[in-house]
HTML snippet that shows the backbone in 3Dmol.js (N, CA, C, O; Angstrom):
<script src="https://3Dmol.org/build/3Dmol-min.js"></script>
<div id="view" style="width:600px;height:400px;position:relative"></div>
<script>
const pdb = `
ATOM      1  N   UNK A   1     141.498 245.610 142.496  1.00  0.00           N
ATOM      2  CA  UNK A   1     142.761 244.965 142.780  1.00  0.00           C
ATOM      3  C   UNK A   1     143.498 245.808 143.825  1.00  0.00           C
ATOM      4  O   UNK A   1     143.636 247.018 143.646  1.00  0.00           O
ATOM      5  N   UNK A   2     143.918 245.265 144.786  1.00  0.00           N
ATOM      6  CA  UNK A   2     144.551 245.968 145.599  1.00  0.00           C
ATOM      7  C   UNK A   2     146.083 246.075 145.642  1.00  0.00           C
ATOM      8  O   UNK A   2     146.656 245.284 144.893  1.00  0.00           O
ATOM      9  N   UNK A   3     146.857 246.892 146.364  1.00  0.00           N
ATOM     10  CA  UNK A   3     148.092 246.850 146.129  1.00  0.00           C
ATOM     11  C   UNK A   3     148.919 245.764 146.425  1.00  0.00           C
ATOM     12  O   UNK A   3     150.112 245.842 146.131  1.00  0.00           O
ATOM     13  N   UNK A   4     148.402 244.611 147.042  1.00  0.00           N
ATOM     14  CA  UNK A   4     149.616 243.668 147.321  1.00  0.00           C
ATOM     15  C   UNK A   4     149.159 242.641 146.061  1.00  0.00           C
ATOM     16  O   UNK A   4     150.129 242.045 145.592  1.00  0.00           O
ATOM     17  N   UNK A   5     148.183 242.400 145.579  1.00  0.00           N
ATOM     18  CA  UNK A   5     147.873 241.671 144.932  1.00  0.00           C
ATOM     19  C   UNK A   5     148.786 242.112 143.314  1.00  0.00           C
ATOM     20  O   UNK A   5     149.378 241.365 142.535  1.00  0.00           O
ATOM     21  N   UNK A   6     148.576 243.604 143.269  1.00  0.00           N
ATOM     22  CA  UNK A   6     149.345 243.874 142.068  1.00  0.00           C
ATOM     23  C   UNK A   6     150.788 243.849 142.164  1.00  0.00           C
ATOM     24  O   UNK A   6     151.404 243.811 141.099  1.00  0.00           O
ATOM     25  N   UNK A   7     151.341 243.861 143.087  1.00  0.00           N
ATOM     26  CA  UNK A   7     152.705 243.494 143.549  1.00  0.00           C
ATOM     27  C   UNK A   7     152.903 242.147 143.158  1.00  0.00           C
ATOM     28  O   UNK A   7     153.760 241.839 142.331  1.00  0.00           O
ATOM     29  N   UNK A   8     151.963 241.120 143.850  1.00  0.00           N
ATOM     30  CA  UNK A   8     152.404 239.973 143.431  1.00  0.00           C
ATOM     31  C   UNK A   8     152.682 239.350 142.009  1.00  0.00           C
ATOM     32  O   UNK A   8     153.661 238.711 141.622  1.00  0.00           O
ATOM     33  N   UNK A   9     151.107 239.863 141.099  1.00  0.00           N
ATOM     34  CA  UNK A   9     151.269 239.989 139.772  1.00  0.00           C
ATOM     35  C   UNK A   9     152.569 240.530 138.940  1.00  0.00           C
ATOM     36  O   UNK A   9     153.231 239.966 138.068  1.00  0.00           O
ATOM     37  N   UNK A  10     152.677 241.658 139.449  1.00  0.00           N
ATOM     38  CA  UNK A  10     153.775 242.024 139.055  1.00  0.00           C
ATOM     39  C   UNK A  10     155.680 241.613 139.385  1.00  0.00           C
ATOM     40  O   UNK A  10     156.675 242.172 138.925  1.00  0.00           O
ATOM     41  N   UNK A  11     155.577 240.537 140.266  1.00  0.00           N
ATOM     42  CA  UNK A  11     156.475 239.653 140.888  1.00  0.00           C
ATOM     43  C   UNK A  11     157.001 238.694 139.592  1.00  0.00           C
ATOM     44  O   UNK A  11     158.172 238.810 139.232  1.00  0.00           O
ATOM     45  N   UNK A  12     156.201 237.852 138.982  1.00  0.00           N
ATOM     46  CA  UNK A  12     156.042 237.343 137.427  1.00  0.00           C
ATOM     47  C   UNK A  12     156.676 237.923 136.487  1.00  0.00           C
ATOM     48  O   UNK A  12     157.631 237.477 135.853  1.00  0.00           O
ATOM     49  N   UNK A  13     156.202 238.841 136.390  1.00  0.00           N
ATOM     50  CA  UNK A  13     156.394 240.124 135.352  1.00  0.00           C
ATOM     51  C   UNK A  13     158.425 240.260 135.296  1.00  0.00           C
ATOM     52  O   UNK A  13     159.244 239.835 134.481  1.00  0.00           O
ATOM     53  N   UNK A  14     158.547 240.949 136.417  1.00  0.00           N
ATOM     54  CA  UNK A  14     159.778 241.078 137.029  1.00  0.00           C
ATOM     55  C   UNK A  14     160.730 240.353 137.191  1.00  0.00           C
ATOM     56  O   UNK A  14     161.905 240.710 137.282  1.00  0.00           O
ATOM     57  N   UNK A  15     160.177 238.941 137.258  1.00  0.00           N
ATOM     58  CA  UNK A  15     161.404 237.473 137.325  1.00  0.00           C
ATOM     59  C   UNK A  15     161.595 237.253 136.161  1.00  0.00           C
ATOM     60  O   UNK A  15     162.737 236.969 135.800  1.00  0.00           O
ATOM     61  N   UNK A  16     160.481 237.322 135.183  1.00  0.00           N
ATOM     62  CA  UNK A  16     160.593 236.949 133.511  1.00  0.00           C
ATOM     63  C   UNK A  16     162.134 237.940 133.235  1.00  0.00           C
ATOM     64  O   UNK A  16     163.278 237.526 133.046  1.00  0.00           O
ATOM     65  N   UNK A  17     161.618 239.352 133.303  1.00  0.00           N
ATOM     66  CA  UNK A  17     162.183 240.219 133.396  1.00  0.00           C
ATOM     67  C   UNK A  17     164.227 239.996 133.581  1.00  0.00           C
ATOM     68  O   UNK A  17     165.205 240.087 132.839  1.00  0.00           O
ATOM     69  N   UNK A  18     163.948 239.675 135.039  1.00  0.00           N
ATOM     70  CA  UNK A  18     165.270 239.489 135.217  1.00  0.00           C
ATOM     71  C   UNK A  18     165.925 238.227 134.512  1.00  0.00           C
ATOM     72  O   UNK A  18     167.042 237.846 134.862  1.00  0.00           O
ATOM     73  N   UNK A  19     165.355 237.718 133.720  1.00  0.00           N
ATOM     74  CA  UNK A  19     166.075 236.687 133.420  1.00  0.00           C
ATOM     75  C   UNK A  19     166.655 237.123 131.653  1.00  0.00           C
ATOM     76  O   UNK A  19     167.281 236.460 130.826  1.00  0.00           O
ATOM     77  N   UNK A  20     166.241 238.158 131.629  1.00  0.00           N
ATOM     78  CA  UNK A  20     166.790 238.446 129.846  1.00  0.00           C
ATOM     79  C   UNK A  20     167.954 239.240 130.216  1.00  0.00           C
ATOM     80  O   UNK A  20     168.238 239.977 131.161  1.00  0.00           O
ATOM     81  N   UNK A  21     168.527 238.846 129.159  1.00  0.00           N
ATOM     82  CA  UNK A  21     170.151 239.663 129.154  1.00  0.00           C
ATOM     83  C   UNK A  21     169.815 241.164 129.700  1.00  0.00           C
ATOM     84  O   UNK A  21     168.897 241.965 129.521  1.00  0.00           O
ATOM     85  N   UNK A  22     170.994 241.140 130.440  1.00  0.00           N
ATOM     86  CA  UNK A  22     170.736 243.111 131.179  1.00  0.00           C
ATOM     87  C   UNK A  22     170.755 243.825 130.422  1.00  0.00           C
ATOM     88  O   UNK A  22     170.023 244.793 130.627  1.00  0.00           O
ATOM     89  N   UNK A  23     171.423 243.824 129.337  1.00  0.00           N
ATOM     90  CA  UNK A  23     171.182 244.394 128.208  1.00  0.00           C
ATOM     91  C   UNK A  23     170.184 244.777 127.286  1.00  0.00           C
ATOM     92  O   UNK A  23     170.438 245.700 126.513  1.00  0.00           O
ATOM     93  N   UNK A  24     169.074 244.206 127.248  1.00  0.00           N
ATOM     94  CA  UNK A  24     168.022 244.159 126.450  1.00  0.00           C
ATOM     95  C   UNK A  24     166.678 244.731 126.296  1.00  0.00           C
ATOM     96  O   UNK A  24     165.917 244.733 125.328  1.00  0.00           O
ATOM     97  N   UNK A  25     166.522 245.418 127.966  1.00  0.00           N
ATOM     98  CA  UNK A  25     165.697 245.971 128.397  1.00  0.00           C
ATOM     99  C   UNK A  25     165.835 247.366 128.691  1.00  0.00           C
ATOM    100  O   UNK A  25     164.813 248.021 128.898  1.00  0.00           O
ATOM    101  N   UNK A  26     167.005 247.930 128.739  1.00  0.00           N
ATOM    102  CA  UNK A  26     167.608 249.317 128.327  1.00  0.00           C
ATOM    103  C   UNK A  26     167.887 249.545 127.150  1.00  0.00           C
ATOM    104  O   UNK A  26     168.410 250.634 126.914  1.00  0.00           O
ATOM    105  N   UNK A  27     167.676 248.761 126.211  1.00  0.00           N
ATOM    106  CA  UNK A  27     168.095 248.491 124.608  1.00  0.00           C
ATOM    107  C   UNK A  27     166.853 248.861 123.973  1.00  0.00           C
ATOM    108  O   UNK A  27     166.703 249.821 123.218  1.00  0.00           O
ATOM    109  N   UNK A  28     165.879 247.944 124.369  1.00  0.00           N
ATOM    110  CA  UNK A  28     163.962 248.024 123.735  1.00  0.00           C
ATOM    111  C   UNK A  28     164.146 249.289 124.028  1.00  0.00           C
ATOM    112  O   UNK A  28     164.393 250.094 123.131  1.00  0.00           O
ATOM    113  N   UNK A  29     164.001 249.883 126.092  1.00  0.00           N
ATOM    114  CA  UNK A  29     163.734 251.202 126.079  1.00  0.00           C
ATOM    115  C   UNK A  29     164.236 253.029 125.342  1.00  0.00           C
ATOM    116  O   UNK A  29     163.647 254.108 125.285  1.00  0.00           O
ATOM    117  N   UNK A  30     165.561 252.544 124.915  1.00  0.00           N
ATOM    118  CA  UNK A  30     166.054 253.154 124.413  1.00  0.00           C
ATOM    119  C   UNK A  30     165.581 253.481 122.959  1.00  0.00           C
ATOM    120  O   UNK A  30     165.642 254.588 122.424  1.00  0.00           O
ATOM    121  N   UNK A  31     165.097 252.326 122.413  1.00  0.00           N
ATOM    122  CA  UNK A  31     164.661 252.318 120.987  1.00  0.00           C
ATOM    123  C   UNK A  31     163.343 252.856 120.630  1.00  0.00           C
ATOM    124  O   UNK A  31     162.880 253.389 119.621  1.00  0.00           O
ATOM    125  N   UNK A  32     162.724 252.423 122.222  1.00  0.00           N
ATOM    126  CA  UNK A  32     161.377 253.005 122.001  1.00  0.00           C
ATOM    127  C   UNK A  32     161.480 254.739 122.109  1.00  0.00           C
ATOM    128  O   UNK A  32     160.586 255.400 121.581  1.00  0.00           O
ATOM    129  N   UNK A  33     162.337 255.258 122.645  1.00  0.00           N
ATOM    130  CA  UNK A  33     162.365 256.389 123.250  1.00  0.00           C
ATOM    131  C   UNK A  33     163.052 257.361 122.324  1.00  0.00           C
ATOM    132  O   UNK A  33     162.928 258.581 122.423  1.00  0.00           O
ATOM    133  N   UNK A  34     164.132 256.453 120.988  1.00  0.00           N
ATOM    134  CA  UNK A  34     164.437 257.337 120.175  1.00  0.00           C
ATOM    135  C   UNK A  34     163.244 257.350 118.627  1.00  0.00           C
ATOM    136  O   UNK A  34     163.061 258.178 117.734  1.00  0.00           O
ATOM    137  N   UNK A  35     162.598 255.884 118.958  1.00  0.00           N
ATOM    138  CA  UNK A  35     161.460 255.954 117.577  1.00  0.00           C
ATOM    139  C   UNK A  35     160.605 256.830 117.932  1.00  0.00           C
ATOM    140  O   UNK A  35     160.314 257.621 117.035  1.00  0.00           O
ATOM    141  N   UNK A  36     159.969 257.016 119.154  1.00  0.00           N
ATOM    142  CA  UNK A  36     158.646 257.853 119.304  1.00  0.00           C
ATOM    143  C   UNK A  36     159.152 259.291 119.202  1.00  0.00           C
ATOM    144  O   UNK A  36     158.358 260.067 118.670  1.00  0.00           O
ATOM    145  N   UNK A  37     160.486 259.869 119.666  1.00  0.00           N
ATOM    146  CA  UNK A  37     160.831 261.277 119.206  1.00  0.00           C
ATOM    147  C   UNK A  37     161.369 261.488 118.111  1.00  0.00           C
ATOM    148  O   UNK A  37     161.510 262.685 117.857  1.00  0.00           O
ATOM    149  N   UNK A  38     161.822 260.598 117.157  1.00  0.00           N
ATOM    150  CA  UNK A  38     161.762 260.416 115.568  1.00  0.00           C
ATOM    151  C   UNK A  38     160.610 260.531 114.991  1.00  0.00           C
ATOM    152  O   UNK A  38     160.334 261.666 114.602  1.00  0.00           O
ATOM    153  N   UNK A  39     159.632 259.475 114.764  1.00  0.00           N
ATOM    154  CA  UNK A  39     158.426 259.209 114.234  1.00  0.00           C
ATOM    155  C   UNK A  39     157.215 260.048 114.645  1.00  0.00           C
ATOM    156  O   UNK A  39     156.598 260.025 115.711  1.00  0.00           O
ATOM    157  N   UNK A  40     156.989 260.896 113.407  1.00  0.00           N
ATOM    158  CA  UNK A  40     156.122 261.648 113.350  1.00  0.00           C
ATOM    159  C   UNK A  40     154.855 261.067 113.704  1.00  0.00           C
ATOM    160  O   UNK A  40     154.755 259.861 113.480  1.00  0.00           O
ATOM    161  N   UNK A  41     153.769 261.711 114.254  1.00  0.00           N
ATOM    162  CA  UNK A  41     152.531 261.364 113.942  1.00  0.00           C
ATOM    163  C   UNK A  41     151.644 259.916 114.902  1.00  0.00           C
ATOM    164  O   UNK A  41     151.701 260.166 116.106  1.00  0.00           O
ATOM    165  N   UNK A  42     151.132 258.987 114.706  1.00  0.00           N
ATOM    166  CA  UNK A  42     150.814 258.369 115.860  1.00  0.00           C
ATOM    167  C   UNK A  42     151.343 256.926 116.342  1.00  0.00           C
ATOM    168  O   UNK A  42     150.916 256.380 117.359  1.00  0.00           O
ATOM    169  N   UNK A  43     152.230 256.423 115.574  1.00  0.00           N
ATOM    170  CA  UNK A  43     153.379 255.678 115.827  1.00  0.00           C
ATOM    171  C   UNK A  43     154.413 256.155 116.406  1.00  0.00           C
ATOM    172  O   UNK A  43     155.265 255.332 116.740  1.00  0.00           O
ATOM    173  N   UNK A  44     154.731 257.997 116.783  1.00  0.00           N
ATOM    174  CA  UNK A  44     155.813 257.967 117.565  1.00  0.00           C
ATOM    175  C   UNK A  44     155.008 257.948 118.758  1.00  0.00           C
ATOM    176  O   UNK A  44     155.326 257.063 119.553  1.00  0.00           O
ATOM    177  N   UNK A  45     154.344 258.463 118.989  1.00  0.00           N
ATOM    178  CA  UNK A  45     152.967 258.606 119.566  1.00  0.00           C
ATOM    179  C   UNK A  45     153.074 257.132 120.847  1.00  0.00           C
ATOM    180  O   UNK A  45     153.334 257.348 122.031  1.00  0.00           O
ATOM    181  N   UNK A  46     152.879 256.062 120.425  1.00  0.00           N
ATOM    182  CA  UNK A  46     152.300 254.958 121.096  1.00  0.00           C
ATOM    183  C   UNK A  46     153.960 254.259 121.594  1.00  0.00           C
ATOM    184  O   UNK A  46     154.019 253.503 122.564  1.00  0.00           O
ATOM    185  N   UNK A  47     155.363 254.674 120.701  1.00  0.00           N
ATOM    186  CA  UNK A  47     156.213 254.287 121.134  1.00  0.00           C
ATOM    187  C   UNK A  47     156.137 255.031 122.179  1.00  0.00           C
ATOM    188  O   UNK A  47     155.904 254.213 123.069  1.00  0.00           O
ATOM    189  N   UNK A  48     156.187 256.159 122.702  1.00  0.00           N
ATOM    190  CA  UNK A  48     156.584 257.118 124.031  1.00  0.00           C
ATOM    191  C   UNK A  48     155.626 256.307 124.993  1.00  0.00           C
ATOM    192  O   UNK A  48     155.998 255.881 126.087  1.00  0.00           O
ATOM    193  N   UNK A  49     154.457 256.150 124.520  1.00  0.00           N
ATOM    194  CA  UNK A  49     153.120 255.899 125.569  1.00  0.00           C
ATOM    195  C   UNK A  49     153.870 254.623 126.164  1.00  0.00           C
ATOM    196  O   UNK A  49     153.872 254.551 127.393  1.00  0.00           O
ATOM    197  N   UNK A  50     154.525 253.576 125.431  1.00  0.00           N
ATOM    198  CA  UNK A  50     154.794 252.512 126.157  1.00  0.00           C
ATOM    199  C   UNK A  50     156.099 252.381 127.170  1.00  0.00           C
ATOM    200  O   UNK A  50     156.443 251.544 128.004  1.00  0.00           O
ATOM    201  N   UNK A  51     156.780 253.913 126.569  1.00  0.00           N
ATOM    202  CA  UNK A  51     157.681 253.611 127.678  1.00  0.00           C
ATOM    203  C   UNK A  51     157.383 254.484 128.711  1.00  0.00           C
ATOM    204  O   UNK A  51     157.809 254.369 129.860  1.00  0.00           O
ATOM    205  N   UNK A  52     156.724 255.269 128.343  1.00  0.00           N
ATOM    206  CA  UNK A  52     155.595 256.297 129.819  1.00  0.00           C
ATOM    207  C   UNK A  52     154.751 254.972 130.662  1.00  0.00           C
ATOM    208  O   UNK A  52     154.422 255.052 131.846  1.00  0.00           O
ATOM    209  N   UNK A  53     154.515 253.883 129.863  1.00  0.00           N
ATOM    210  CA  UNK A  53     153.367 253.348 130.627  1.00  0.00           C
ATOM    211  C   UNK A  53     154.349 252.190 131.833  1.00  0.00           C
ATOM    212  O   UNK A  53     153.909 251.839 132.928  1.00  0.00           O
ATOM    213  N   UNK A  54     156.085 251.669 131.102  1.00  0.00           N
ATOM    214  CA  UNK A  54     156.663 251.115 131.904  1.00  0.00           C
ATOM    215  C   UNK A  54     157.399 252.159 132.990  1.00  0.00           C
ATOM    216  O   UNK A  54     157.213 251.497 134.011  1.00  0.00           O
ATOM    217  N   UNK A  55     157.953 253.088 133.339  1.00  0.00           N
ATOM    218  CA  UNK A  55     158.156 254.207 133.691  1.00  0.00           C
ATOM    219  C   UNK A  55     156.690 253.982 135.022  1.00  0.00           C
ATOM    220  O   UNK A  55     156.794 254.098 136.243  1.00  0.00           O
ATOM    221  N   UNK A  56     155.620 253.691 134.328  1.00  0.00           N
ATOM    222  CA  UNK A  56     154.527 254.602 135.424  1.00  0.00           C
ATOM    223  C   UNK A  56     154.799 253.103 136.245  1.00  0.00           C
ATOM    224  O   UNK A  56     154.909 253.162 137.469  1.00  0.00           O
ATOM    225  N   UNK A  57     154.878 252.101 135.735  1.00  0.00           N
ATOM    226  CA  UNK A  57     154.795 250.568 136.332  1.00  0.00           C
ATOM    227  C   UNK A  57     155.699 250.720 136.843  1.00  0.00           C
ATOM    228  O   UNK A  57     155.302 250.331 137.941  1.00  0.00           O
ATOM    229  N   UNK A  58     156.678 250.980 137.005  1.00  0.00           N
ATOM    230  CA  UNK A  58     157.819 250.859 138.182  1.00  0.00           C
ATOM    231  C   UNK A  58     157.653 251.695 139.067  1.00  0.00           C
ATOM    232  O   UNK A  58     157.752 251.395 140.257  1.00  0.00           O
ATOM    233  N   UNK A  59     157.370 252.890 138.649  1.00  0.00           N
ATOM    234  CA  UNK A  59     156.891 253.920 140.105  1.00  0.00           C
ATOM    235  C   UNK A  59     155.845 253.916 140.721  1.00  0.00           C
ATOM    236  O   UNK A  59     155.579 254.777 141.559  1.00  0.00           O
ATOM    237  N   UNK A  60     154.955 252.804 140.370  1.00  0.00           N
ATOM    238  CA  UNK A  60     153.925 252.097 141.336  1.00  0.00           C
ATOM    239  C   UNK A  60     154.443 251.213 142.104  1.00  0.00           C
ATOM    240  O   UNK A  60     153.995 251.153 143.249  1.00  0.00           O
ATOM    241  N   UNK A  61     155.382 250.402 141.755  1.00  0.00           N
ATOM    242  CA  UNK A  61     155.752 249.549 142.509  1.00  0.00           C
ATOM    243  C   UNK A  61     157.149 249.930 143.478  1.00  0.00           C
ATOM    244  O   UNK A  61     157.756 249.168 144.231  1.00  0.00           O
ATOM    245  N   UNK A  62     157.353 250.991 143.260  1.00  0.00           N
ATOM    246  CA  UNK A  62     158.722 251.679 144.204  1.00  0.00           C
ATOM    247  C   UNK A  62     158.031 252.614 145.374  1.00  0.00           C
ATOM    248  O   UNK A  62     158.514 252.976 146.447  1.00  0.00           O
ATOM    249  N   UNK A  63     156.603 252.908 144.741  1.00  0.00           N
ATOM    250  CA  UNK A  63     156.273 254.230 145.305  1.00  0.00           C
ATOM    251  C   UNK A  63     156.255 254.197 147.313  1.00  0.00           C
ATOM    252  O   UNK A  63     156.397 255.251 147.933  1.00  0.00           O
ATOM    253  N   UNK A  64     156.129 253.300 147.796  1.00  0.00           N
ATOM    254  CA  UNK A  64     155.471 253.030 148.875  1.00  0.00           C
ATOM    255  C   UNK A  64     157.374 253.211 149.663  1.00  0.00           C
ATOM    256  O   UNK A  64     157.390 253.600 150.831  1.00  0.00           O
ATOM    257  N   UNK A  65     158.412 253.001 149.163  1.00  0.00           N
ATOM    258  CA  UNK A  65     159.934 253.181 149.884  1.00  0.00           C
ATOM    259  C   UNK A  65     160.824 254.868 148.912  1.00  0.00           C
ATOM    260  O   UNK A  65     162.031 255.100 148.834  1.00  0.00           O
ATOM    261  N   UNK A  66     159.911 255.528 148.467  1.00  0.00           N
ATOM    262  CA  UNK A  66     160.274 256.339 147.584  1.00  0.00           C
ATOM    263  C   UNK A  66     159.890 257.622 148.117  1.00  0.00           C
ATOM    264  O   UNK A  66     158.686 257.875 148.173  1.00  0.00           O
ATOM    265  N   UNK A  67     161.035 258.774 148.661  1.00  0.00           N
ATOM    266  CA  UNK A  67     160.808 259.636 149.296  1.00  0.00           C
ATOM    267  C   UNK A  67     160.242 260.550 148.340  1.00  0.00           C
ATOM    268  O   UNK A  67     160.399 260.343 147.137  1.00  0.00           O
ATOM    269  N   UNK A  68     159.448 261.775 148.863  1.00  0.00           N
ATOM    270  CA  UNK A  68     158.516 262.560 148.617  1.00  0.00           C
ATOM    271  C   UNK A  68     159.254 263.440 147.293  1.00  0.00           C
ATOM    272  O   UNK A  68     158.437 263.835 146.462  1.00  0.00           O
ATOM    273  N   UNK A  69     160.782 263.799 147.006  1.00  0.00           N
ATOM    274  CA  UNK A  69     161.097 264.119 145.667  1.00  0.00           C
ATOM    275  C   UNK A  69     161.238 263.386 145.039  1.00  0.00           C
ATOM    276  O   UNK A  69     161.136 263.840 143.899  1.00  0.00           O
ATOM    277  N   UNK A  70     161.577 261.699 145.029  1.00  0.00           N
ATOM    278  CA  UNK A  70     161.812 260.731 144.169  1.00  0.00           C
ATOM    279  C   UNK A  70     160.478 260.497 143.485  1.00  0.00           C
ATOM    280  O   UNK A  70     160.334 260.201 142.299  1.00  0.00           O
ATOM    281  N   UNK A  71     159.554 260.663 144.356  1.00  0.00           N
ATOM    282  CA  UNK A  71     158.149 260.576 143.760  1.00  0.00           C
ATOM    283  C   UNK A  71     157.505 261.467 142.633  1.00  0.00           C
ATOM    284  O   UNK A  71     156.971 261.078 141.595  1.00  0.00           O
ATOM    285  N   UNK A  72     157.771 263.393 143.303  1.00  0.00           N
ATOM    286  CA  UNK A  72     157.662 263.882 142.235  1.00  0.00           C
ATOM    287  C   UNK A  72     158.677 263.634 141.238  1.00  0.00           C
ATOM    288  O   UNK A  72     158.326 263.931 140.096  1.00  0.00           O
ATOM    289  N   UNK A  73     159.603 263.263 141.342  1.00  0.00           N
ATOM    290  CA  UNK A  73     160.776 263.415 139.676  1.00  0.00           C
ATOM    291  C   UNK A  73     160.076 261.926 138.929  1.00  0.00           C
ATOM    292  O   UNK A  73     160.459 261.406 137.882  1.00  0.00           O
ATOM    293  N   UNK A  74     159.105 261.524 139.706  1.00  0.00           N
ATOM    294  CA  UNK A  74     158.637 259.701 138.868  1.00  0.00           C
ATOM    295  C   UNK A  74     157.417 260.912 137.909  1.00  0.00           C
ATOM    296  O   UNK A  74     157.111 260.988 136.719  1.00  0.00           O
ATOM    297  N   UNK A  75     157.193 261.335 138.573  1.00  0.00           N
ATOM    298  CA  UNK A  75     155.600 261.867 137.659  1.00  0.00           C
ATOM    299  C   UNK A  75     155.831 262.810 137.065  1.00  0.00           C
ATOM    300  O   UNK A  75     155.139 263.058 136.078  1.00  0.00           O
ATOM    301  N   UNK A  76     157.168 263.910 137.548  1.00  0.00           N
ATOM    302  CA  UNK A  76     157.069 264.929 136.008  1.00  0.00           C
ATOM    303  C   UNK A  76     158.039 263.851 134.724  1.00  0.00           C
ATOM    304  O   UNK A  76     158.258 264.228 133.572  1.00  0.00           O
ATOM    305  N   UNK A  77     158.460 262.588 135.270  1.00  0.00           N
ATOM    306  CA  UNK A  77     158.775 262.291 134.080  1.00  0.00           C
ATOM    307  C   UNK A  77     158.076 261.109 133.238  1.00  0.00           C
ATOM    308  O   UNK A  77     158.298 260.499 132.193  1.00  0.00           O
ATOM    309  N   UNK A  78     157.170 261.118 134.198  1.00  0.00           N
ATOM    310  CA  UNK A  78     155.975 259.984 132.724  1.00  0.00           C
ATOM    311  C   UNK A  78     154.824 261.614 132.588  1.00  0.00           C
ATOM    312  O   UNK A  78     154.040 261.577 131.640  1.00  0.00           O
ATOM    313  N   UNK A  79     154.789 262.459 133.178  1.00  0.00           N
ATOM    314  CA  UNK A  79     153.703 263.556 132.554  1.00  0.00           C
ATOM    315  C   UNK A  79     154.483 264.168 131.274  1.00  0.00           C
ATOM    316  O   UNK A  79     153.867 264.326 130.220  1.00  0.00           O
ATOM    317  N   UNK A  80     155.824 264.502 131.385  1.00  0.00           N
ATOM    318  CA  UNK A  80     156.804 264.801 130.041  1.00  0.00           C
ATOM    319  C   UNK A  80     156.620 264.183 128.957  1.00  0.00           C
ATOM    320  O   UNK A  80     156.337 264.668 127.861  1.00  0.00           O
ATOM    321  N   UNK A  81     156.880 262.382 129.427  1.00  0.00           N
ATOM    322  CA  UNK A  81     156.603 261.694 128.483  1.00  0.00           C
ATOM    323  C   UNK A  81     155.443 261.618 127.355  1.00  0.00           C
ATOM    324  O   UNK A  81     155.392 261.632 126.126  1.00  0.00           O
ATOM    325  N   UNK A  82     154.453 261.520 128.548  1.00  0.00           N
ATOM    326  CA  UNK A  82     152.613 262.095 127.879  1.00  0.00           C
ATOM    327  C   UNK A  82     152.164 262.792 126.827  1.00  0.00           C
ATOM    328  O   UNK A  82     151.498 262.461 125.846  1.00  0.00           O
ATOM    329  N   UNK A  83     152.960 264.529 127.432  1.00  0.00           N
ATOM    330  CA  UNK A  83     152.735 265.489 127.120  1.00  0.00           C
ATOM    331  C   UNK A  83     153.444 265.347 125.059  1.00  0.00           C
ATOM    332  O   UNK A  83     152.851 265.499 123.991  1.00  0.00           O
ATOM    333  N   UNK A  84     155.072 264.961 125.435  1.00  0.00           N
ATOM    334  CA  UNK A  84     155.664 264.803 124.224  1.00  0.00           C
ATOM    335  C   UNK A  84     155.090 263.401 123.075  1.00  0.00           C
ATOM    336  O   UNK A  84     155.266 263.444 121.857  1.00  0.00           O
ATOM    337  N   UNK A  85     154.611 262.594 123.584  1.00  0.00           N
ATOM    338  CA  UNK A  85     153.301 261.578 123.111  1.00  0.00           C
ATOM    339  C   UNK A  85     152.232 262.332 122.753  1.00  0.00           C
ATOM    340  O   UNK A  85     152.024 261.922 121.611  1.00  0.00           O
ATOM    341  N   UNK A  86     151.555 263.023 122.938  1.00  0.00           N
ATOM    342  CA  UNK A  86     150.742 263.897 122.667  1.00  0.00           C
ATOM    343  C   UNK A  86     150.933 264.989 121.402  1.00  0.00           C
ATOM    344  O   UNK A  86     150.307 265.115 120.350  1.00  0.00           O
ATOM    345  N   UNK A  87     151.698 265.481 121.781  1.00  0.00           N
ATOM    346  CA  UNK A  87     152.573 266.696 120.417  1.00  0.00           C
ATOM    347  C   UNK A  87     153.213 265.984 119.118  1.00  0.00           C
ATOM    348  O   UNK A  87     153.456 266.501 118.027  1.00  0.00           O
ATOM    349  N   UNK A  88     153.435 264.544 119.571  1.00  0.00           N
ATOM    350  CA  UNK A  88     153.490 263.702 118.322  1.00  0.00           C
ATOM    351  C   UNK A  88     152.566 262.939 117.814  1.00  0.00           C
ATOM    352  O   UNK A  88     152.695 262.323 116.756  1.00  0.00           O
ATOM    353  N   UNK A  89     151.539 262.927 118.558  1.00  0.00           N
ATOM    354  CA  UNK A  89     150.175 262.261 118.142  1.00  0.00           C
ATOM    355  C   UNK A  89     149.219 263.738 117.088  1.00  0.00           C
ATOM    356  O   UNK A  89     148.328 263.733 116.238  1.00  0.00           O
ATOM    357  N   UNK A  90     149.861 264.572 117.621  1.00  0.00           N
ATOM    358  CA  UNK A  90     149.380 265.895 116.001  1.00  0.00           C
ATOM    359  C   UNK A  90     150.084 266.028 115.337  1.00  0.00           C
ATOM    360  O   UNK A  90     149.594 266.692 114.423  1.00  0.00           O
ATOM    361  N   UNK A  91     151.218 265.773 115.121  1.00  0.00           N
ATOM    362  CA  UNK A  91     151.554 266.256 114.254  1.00  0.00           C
ATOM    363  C   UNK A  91     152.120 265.737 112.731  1.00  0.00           C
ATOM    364  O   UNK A  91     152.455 266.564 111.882  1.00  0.00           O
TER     365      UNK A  91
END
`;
const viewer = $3Dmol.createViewer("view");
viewer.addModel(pdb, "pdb");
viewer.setStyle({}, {cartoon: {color: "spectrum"}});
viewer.zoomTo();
viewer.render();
</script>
């Protein structure tokens, strides 16, 4: 798949998107982000992973107008995410 094609795919994604209350999608993320650093073990685990995995989906699709520190601050913060997904997946 190449990059315009996943752009387009992801065009769908994004209109669905914009059409839910603005509210609701900083709301999920938030929830996901306080269950997975709550929840021990591999349910906090898969909450972090999903908001690491939307996190990585937007900085694919920004990456190409996204100057060279905006880029690194996209990846130490889904590798953070990972890393703390990880330390809750042992414990």
């Amino acid at each position: 798949m190449t990059r315009q094609e996943a752009q387009q795919r992801s065009a769908v994604v994004l209109v669905y998107l914009r059409g839910l209350p603005r509210w609701l999608l900083p709301l999920v993320l938030a929830a996901l982000l306080i269950a997975g650093l709550a929840v021990r073990g591999w349910g906090g685990a898969v909450a972090l992973c999903l908001v690491a995995a939307f996190l990585s989906w937007l900085a694919f699709l920004s990456w190409p107008r996204v100057a060279a520190g905006g880029r690194m601050a996209r990846v130490a913060a889904v590798a953070l995410l990972l890393a703390v997904a990880a330390f809750q997946a042992s414990r």
